[in-house]
N, C-alpha and C positions, 0 to 999 in steps of 0.2 A: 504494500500500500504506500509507506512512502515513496517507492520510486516513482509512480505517478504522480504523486502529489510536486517532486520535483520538477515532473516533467512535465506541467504545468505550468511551474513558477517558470522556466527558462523559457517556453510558450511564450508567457503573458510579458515577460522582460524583453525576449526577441521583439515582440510584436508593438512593446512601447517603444523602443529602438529605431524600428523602422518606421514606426508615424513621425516618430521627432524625425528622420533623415527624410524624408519624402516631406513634411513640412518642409524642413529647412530648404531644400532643392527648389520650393515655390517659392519661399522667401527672394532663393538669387534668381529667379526665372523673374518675380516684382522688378527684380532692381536691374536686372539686364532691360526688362519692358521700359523703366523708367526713363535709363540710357536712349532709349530705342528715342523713346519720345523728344528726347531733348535734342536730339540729331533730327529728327522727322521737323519740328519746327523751328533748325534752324536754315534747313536744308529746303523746306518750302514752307512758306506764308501763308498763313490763314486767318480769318479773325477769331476762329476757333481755338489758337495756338494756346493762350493760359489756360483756357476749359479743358482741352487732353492733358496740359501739365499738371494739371489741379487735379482730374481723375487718375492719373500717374503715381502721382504723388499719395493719395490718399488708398489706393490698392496697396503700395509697399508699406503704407502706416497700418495696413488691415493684416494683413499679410505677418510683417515681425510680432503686431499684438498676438496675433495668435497661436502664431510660433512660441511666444513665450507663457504663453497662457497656458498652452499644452504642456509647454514643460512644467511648471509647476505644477499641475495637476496631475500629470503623469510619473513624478520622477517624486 
């Protein structure tokens, strides 16, 4: 019996592991998009150009909170 019980806990620790590393991979996928954007508006004109920095901007601020929200909750 306990070797299941451990092999659960290793289960459940792998599996908080790789939600924090697949968060975090969307974390840099935000901040690569961010980049993206700040090159897209300087590279063509829009009057739209602060409204996609501003939605840029506020995906990577969604993005680390939750990254870090998970980790305390998970770890």
């Amino acid at each position: 019996m306990a070797t299941s019980f451990s092999l659960i806990q290793i289960f459940e620790t792998t599996m908080h592991f790789a939600i924090l590393f697949a968060q975090l991979v969307y974390v840099l996928i935000a901040f690569i998009q961010t980049r993206q954007v700040k090159l897209m508006n300087t590279s063509f004109k829009t009057p739209q150009a602060p409204f996609f920095s501003f939605l840029a901007k506020i995906h990577l601020l969604a993005a680390v909170i939750v990254f870090f929200v998970s980790l305390f909750v998970l770890l």
